[in-house]
C-alpha positions in Angstrom: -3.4 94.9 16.9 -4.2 98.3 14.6 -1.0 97.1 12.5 -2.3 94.0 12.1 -6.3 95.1 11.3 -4.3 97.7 8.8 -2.4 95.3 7.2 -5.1 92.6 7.0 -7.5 95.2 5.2 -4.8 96.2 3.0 -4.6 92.5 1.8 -8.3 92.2 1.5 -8.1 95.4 -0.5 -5.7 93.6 -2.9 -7.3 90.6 -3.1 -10.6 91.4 -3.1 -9.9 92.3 -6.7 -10.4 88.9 -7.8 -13.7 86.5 -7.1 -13.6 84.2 -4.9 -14.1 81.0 -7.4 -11.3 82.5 -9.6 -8.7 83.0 -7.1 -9.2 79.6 -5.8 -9.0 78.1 -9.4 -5.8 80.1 -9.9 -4.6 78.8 -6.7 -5.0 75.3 -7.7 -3.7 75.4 -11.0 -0.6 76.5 -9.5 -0.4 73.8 -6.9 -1.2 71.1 -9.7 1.6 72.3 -11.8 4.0 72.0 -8.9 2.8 68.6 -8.0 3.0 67.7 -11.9 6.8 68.6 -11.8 7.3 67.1 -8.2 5.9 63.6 -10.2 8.5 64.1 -13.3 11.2 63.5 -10.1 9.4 60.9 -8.0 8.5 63.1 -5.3 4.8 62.7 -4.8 2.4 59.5 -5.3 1.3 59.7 -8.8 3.3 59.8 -11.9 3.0 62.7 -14.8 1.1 60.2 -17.1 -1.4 59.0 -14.2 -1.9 63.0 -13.5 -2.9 63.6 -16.4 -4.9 61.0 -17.4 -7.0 61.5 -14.9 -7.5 65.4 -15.0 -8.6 64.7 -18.5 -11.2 62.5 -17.5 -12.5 64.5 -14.3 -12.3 67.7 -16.9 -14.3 65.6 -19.0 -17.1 63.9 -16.9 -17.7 67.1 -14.9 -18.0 69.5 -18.2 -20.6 67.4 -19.3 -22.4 67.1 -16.2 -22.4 70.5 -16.2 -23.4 71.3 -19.9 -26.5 69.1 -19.0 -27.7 70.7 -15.9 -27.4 74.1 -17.8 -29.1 72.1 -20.8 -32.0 70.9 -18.8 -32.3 72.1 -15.7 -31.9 75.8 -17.0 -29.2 76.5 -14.5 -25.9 78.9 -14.9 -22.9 76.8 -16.4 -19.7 78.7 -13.6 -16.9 77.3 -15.3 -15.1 78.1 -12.1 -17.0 75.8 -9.7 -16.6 73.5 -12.4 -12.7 73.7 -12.3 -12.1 74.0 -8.6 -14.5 70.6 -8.6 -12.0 68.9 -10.9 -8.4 69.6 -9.3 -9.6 68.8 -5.7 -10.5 65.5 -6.7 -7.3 65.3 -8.5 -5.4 65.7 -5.4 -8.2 63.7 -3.1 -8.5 60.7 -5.5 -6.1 57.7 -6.3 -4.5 58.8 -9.5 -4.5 55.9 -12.1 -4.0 54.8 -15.8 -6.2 51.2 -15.3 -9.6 51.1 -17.0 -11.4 49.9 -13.9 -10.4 52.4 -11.5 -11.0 55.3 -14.3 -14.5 54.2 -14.4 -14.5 54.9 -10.6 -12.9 58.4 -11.4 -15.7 59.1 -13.6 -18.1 58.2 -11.4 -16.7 60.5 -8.5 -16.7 63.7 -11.1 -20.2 62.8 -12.1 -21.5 62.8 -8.7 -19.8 66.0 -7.1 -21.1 67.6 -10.4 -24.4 66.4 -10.0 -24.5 66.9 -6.0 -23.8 70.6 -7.2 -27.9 70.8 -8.8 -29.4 68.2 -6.7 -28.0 68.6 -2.9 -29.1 72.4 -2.3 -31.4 73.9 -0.8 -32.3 77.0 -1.9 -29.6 78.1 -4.0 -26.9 76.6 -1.4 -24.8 73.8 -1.7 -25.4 71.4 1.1 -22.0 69.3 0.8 -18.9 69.9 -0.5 -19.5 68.5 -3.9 -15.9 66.8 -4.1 -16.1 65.4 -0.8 -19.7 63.8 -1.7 -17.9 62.9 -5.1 -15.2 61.2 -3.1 -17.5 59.5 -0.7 -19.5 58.1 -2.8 -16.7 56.4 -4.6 -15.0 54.9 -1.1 -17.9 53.4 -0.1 -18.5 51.8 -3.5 -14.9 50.7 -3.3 -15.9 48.3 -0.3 -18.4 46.3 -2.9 -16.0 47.2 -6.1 -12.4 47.3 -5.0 -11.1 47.8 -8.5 -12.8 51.3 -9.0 -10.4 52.7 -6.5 -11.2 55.4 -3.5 -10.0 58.8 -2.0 -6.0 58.4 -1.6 -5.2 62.0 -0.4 -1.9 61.6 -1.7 -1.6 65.6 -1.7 -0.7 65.2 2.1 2.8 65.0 1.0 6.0 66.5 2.6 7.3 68.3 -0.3 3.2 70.0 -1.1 3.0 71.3 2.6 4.5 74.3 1.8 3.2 75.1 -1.7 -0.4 74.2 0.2 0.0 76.8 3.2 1.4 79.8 0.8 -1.4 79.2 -1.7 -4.1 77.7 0.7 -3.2 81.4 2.9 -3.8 83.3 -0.1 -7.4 81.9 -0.3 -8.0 81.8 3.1 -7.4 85.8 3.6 -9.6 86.5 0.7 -12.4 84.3 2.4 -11.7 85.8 5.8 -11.2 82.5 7.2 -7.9 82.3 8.8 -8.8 81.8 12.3 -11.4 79.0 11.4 -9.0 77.2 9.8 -6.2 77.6 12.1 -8.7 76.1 14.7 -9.4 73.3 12.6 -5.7 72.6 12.0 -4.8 72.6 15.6 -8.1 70.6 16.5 -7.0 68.2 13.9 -3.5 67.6 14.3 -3.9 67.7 18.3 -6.8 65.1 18.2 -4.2 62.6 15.3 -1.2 63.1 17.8 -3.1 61.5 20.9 -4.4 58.9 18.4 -1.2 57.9 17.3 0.4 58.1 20.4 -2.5 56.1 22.3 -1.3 53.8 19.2 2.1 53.8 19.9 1.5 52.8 23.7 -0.6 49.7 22.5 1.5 48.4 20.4 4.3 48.5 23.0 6.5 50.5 20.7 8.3 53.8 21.5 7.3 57.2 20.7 9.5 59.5 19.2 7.0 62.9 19.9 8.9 65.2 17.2 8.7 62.9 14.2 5.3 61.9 14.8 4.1 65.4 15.6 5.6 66.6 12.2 5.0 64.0 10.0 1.2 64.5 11.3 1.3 68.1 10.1 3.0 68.2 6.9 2.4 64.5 5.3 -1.6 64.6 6.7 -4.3 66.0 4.4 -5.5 68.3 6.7 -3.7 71.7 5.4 -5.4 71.1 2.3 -8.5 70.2 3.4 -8.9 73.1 5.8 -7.6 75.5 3.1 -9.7 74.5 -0.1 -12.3 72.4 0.9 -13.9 73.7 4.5 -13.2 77.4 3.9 -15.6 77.5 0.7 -18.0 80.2 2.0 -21.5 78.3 0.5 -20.9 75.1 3.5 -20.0 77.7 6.7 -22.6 79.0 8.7 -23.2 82.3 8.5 -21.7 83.2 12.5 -18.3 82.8 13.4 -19.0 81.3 16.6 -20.8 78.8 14.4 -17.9 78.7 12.0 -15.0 78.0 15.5 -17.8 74.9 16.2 -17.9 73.4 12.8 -14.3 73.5 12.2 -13.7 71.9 15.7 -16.4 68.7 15.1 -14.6 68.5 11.4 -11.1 68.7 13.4 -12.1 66.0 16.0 -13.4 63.4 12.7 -10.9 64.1 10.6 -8.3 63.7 13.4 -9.4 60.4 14.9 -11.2 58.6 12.0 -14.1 56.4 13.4 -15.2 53.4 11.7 -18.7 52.9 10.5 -19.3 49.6 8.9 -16.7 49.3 6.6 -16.0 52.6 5.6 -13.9 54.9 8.0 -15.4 58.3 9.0 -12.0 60.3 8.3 -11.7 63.3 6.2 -13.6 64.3 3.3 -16.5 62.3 5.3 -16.1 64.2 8.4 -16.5 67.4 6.6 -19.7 66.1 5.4 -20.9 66.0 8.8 -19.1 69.8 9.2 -21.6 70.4 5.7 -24.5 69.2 7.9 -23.9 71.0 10.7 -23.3 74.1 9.2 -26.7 73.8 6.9 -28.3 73.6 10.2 -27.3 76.7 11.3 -28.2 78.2 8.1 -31.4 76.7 7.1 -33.0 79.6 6.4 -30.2 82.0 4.8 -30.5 81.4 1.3 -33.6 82.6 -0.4 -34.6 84.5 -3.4 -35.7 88.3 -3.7 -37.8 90.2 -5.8 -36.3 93.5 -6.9 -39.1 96.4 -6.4 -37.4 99.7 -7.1 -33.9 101.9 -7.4 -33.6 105.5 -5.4 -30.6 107.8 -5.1 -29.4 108.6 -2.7 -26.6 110.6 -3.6 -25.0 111.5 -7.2 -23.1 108.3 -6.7 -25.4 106.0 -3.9 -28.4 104.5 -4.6 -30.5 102.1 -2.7 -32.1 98.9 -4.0 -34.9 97.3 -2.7 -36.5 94.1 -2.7 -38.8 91.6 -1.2 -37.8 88.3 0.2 -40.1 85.5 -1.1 -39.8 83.5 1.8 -38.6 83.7 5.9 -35.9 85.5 6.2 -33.7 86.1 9.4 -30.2 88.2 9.7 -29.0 90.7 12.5 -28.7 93.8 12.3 -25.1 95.0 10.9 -24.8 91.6 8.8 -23.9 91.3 5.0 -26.1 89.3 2.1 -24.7 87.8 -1.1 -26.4 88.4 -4.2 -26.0 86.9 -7.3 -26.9 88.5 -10.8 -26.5 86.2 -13.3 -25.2 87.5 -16.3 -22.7 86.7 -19.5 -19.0 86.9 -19.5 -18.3 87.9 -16.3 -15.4 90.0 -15.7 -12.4 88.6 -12.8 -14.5 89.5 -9.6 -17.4 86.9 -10.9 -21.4 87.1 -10.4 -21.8 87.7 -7.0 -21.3 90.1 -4.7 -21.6 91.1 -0.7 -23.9 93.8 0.6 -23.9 94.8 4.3 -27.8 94.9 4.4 -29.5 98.7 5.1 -33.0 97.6 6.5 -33.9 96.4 9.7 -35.7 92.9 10.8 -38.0 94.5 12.1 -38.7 95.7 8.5 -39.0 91.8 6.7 -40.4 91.1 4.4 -38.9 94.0 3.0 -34.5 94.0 2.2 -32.5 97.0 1.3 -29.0 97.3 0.3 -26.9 99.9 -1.0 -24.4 100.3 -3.6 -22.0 103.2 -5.2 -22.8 103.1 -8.7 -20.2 104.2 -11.4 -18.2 100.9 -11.4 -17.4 99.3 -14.7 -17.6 95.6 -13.5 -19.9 93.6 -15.5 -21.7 92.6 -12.1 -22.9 96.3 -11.7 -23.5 96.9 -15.2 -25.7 94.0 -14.8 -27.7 94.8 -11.6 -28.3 98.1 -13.3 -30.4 96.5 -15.9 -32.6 94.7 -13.4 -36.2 95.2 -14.2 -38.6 95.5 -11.2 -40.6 92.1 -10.8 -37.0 90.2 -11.0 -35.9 87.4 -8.8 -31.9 87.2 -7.8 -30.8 84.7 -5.5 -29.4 85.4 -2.1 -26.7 82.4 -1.4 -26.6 83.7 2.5 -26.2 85.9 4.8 -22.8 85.8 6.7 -21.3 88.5 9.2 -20.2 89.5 13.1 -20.3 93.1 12.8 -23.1 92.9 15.2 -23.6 95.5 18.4 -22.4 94.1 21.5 -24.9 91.6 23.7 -24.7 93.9 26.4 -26.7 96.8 25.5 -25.2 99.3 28.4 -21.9 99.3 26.3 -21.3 102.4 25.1 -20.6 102.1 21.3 -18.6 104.2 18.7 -19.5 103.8 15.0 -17.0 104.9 12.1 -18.7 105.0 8.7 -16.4 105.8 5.7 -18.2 106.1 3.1 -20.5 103.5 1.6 -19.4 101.7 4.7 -22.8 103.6 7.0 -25.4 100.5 5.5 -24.6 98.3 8.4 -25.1 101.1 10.7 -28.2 102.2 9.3 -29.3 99.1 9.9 -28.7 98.9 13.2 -29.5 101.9 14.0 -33.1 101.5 12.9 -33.2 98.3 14.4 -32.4 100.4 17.9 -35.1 102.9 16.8 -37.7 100.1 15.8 -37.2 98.1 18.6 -37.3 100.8 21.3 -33.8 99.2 22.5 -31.8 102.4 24.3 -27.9 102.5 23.4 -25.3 105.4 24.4 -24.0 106.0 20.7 -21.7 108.0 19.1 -21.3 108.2 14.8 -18.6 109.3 12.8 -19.0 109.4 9.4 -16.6 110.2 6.6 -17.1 111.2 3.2 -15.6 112.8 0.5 -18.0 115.7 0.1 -20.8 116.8 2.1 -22.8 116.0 -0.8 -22.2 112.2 -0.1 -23.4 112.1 2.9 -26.0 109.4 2.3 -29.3 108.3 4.6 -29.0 111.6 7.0 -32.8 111.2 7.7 -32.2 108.0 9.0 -29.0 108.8 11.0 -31.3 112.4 12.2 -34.0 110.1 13.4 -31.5 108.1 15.5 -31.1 111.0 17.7 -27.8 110.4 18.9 -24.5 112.3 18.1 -22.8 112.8 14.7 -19.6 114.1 13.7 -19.1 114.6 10.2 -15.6 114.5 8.6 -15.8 116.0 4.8 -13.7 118.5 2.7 -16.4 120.8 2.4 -19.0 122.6 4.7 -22.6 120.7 5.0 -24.9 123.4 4.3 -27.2 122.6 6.8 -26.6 120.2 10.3 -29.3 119.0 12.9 -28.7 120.5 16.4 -26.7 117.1 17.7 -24.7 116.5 14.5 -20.9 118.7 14.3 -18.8 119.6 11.5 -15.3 118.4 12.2 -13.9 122.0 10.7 -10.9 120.6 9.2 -9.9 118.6 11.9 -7.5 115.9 10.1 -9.0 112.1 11.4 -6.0 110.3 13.4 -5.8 109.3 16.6 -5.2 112.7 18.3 -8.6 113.9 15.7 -10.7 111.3 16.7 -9.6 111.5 20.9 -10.4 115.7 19.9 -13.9 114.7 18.9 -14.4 111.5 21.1 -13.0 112.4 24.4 -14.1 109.2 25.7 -12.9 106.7 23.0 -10.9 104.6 25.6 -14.5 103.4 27.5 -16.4 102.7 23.7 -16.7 99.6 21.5 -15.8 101.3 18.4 -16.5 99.7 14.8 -15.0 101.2 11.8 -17.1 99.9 8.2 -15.9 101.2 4.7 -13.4 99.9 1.9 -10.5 97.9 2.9 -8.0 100.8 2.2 -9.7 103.0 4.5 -9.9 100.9 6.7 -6.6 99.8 6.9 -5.7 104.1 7.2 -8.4 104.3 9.8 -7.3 101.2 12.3 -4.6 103.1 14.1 -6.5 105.8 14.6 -8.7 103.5 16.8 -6.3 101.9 18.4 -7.4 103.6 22.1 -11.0 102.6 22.3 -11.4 99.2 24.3 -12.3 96.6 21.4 -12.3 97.5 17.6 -14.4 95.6 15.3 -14.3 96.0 11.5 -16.0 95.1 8.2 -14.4 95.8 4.9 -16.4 95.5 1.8 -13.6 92.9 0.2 -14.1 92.5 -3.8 -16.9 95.8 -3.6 
C-alpha cells in the first residue's frame, strides 16, 4: 500500500502541473483526432466530413454563447470550459451533414453553454452543461424527429482503449479513480442483468462472455464516467457522498427507465447524479471577502477572509478559490487550499500559501486589495480525524502541508474535544516552521525534523538532532506508530518519499496539494 500511496503522489506531482480544464481539453483533443482517423477507415459511426462539420458548428454556437454571457452578464469567458463543452457533445451527439439535424446541433451547444451562466448556484454548476445540452435535444427529438438526439456513438470497440488511457490520465489528476471504478462496475453489472433478464424473455440463449464484453467496451459508460461524472464542480464534496452518487448514476445509466417517451439512460441519469450531488453541497460555494495578508514565515503567509454567506466544512478539508485574472498560465485560475481556521471560527476563513511562485494565479492573488470578493467553487476533502475520538492519531506535516492540521487542531482546542496526538512536522529550516503558537497552544507533543537547530523549543516539542526521517526514524521518535492513525499532508513528492516511512502505523491517510 506505501508503494502504491508513493507512486500515486508521484503522479499527482506530475500532473498536477497542468489545470484541471486544460488537461481534460488536451485529453480530448487527442481522443477526437484518433476517432477522426478511426472515421477515414470506417471504424467508428460518423464519417470525417460529418466530424467536422459538426465540431465547427458546436465551436461556433458555444463561442458565441459565451462571448455574450462575458458581453452581458460580465462573467469570465474560460476558453477551456468552453472547449471541453464542445468535443463531448461531439462524441455524445449524432454526427451529421443534414440542415435539420444541424439546427438540433446548434441548439444543444447553445443550451449546455447557456446552462453554464444560468443553472448555478453560487458560482457552481448544477448540471453537467453537455448532458443538459444533450437532454434538451432528445426530448425535443420526440416532437421534432429530424433535429436528431444523443447517439453516443463514442461507445465504440476500437475507442475503449484510447478512452481508459486518456480518461485515466484525468481521472488521477481529479483524484477520482475509485468513484469511477465504482460507477463502472455499478454500471456494467446493473446492464449485464438487464440484458440477460432480456435474453431469458425473449427465449433466446445467452452467450455470458460476448455480452459481458461488448457491455464494457461498445457501452458509453467509460467515457461517461471518465469525462463527464468526474468533473469536480457536479461531485459532492465527501467521498462517501461521491461512492453514492456514482452508484445512483451507475444503477440509471445501466438499466435505462422510461419516462414518457424519453428513456432515463445516460447523460439523463447523470443529471439526477448532478442533483444529488448539489444536495449534498448546497451550501459549499460561496464568495469571500479578502481582509488582510500576514507572514508568517520569509516564504508563508496567511490570507484571510470573510465568508459572505453560511458556510460549513470540517476540519482538515480543502477550499477552491478562484482569482480571476488575464492570460492565465497552464495550471489555470483556480486553486485548492487545505483551509487553516476552524468552524468554530465562521464567519471568519484562513488559508495559507508559500509565496515566491511565478504562476500567474499567485502573481494575481498577490495583488488582491482588501474589500475584494473571490469566489469559492467548494469545498471538497476526507482528510478529516477519525469518528472515534479515543483513536490515537499521528500527524506528519511537511511543509506547507501543517494548514489542515492547524485547523484541526484548533478545532480540538475550540471545541474542548480531548485527542491522544502526536505531530511531526518537517521543514527545511527551523526558520520555516510556520503557526508554532498555534501548534504550542495545542499542548500535545511535537517533533521537529529541520536541517538546523530551532533556537528555542516549548517543554513538549523535540528536536529530532539529525535523525534522518524513514521508517526506522520515525519508529525512533514514535515508538508506538503501529497503534496510531497517522496522516501525512505536504507536496505530492514528499509525500510520495514519506509513504513508506508510514507504512507500520495501522491506517495512513494523505493529502497532497496536487497543481499547488
Amino acid at each position: 500500500m506505501s508503494s502504491l500511496t508513493a507512486a500515486w503522489s508521484r503522479a499527482l506531482a506530475l500532473l498536477g502541473r497542468v489545470s484541471m480544464y486544460r488537461l481534460v481539453v488536451l485529453a480530448l483533443v487527442v481522443l477526437a483526432a484518433i476517432a477522426l482517423v478511426l472515421s477515414f477507415a470506417g471504424a467508428v459511426g460518423p464519417s470525417p466530413w460529418e466530424l467536422l462539420v459538426t465540431l465547427l458548428v458546436l465551436a461556433l454556437v458555444c463561442a458565441a454563447t459565451d462571448a455574450i454571457a462575458h458581453r452581458v452578464l460580465g462573467k469570465d469567458w474560460r476558453w477551456e470550459s468552453s472547449l471541453v463543452t464542445v468535443l463531448i457533445l461531439l462524441f455524445v451527439l449524432r454526427s451529421t451533414v443534414e440542415p435539420a439535424a444541424l439546427v438540433g446541433i446548434a441548439v444543444a451547444g447553445l443550451v449546455a453553454s447557456a446552462s453554464k451562466y444560468l443553472l448555478v448556484w453560487q458560482g457552481r454548476h448544477i448540471f453537467n452543461p453537455a448532458a443538459v445540452g444533450a437532454t434538451v435535444l432528445t426530448v425535443l427529438s420526440v416532437w421534432l424527429p429530424d433535429l436528431g438526439s444523443s447517439a453516443w456513438w463514442v461507445g465504440s470497440p476500437l475507442l475503449a482503449g484510447p478512452v481508459i488511457l486518456l480518461g485515466l490520465v484525468v481521472l488521477v489528476r481529479t483524484e477520482k479513480v475509485r468513484i469511477i471504478a465504482l460507477f463502472l462496475v455499478v454500471a456494467v453489472a446493473v446492464a449485464f442483468v438487464r440484458t440477460t433478464l432480456q435474453y431469458q424473455q425473449a427465449g433466446l440463449a445467452l452467450d455470458a462472455g460476448t455480452v459481458f464484453w461488448n457491455i464494457l467496451w461498445s457501452s458509453p459508460f467509460l467515457f461517461l464516467g471518465a469525462f463527464m461524472l468526474s468533473e469536480p464542480l457536479t461531485l459532492p464534496p465527501r467521498r462517501w457522498q461521491q461512492f453514492a452518487v456514482a452508484a445512483v448514476v451507475g444503477v440509471l445509466a445501466g438499466w435505462p427507465v422510461d419516462v414518457g417517451d424519453v428513456s432515463l439512460g445516460q447523460e439523463r441519469a447523470l443529471l439526477v447524479g448532478n442533483l444529488i450531488a448539489f444536495v449534498f453541497a448546497l451550501r459549499t460555494a460561496v464568495r469571500l471577502t479578502f481582509q488582510e495578508r500576514v507572514a508568517l514565515t520569509p516564504t508563508v503567509c496567511e490570507l484571510s477572509f470573510r465568508a459572505e454567506r453560511r458556510f460549513r466544512f470540517i476540519a482538515g478539508q480543502y477550499l477552491e478559490l478562484e482569482v480571476p485574472h488575464p492570460r492565465p498560465d497552464a495550471r489555470g485560475t483556480r486553486r485548492e487550499f487545505s483551509i487553516v481556521s476552524a468552524p468554530e471560527e465562521l464567519p471568519e476563513v484562513r488559508i495559507a500559501l508559500r509565496e515566491g511562485s511565478q504562476s500567474s494565479y499567485k502573481k494575481a492573488l498577490a495583488l488582491v486589495e482588501p474589500g475584494q470578493q473571490l469566489a469559492v467553487t467548494g469545498v471538497w476533502g476526507d482528510f478529516v480525524l477519525p469518528a472515534r475520538a479515543s483513536a490515537p492519531v499521528l500527524m506528519v506535516a511537511a511543509g506547507i502541508g501543517v494548514t489542515p492540521f492547524v485547523s484541526q487542531l484548533r478545532h480540538l482546542r475550540l471545541s474542548g474535544e480531548q485527542r491522544d496526538v502526536v505531530f511531526v512536522y518537517v521543514a527545511a529550516d527551523a526558520e520555516e516552521l510556520a503557526f508554532r503558537d498555534e501548534l504550542e497552544h495545542a499542548r500535545i507533543p511535537v517533533i521537529v525534523f529541520t536541517r538546523t537547530e530551532p533556537d528555542t523549543l516549548p517543554g513538549h516539542w523535540t528536536w529530532a538532532q539529525g535523525v534522518r526521517l524513514d521508517a526506522a526514524g520515525l519508529l525512533q521518535m514514535v515508538p508506538d506508530l503501529a497503534a496510531r492513525h497517522a496522516y501525512v499532508s505536504g507536496p505530492p513528492r514528499l509525500i510520495a518519499d514519506l509513504a513508506p516511512a508510514l507504512e507500520k502505523a495501522r491506517t495512513l491517510t494523505t493529502d497532497a496539494f496536487s497543481g499547488y
